[in-house]
C-alpha positions in Angstrom: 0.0 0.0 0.0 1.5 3.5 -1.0 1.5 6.3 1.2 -1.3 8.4 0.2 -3.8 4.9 0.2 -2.2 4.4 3.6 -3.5 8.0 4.6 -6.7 7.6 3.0 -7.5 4.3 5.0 -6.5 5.6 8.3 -9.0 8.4 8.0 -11.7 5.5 7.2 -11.4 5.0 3.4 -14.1 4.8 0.9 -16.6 3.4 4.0 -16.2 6.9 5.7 -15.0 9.1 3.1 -17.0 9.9 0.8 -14.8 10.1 -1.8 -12.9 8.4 -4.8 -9.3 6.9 -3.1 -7.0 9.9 -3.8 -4.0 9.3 -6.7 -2.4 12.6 -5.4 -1.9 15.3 -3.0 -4.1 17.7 -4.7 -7.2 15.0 -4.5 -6.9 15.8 -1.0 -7.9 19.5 -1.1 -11.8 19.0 -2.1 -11.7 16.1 0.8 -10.6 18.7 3.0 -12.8 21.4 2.1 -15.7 19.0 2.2 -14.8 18.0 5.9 -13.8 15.1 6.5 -16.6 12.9 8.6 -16.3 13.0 12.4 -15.4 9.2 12.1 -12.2 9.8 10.8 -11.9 11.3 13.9 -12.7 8.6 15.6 -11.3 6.4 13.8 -7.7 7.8 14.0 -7.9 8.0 18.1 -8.8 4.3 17.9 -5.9 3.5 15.5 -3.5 5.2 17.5 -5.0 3.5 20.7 -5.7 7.0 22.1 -8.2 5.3 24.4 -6.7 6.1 27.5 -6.5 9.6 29.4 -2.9 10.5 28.8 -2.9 9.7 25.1 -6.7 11.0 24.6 -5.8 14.2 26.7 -2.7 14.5 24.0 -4.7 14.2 20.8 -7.4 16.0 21.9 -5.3 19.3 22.7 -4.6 19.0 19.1 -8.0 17.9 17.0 -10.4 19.1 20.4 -12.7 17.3 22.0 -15.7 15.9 20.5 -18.9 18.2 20.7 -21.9 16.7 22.3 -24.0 17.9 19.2 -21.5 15.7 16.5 -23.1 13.0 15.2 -21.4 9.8 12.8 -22.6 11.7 9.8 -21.5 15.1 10.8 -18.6 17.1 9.0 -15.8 18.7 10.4 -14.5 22.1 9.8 -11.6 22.0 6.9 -9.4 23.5 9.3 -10.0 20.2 11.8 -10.1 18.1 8.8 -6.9 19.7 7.7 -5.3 18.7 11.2 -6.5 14.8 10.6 -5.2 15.0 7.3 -1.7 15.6 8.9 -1.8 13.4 11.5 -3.0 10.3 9.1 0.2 11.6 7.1 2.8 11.2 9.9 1.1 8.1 11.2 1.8 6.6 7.9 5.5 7.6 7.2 5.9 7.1 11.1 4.6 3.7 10.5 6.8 3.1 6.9 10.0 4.2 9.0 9.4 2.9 12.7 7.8 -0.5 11.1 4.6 -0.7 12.6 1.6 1.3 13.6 2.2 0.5 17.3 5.6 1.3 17.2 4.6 5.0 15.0 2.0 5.6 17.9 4.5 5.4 20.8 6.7 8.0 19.2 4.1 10.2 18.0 3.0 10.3 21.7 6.4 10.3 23.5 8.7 13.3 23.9 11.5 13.6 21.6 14.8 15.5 21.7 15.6 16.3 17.8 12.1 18.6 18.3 13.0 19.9 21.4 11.7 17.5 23.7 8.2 18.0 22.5 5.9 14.8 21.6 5.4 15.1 17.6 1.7 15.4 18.2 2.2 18.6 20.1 3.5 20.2 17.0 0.9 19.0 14.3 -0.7 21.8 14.7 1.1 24.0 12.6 2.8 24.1 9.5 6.1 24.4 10.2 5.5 21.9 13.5 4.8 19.1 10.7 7.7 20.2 8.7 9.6 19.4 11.6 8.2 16.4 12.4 8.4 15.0 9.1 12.0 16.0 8.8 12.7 13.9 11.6 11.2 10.9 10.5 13.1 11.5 6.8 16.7 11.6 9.1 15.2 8.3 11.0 14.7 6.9 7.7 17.9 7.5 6.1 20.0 6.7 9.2 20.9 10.2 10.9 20.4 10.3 15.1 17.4 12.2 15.8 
């Protein structure tokens, strides 16, 4: 599975998303204006077994806490939607360079030094923050201490 069908499966794929699997990055723009479901949401806090209070605490400082009103066919805004959509990202190269989903889901969660002893999840939240992130995972993957 390429990257991009990896992201597109951890924000629920074509059961959730209603939308064609994307070929590119750009197919990812009218998914994010759309809003993506609020079971990608869900989805992604159960794939990262964000279940307990640390973890859940964690990820919900960065996507916010479900409203009482949000219902399984309920949108997000684009700009939460555009939050999932990097977090699906960096679980998936996470994932490609740490070898597994569990392993990609400790390190998103834990603090790490090469950002400055932030968890990667604190720093989604921004552009540059994922730039970051995802630079650190490229050094991991070609062999340079971070």
């Amino acid at each position: 599975m390429d990257e991009l069908e990896n992201v597109y499966e951890s924000l629920g794929g074509s059961e959730v998303v209603p939308a064609s699997s994307p070929r590119t990055e750009m197919d990812f723009v009218a998914i994010i204006r759309n809003g993506l479901p609020v079971r990608s949401r869900e989805l992604l806090i159960e794939r990262l077994g964000a279940t307990d209070g640390k973890r859940r605490q964690l990820l919900e400082s960065f996507v916010g806490p479900p409203l009482p009103r949000q219902q399984a066919g309920d949108r997000l805004k684009a700009a939460e939607s555009e939050l999932l959509l990097r977090l699906a990202r960096v679980i998936a190269a996470a994932s490609d360079v740490l070898g597994s989903e569990q392993r990609a889901s400790e390190w998103i969660f834990n603090e790490n030094q090469a950002l400055g002893g932030a968890p990667p999840i604190r720093l989604l939240d921004t552009g540059i923050g994922f730039q970051e992130v995802m630079a650190v995972l490229h050094r991991i993957e070609h062999g340079v201490f971070s």
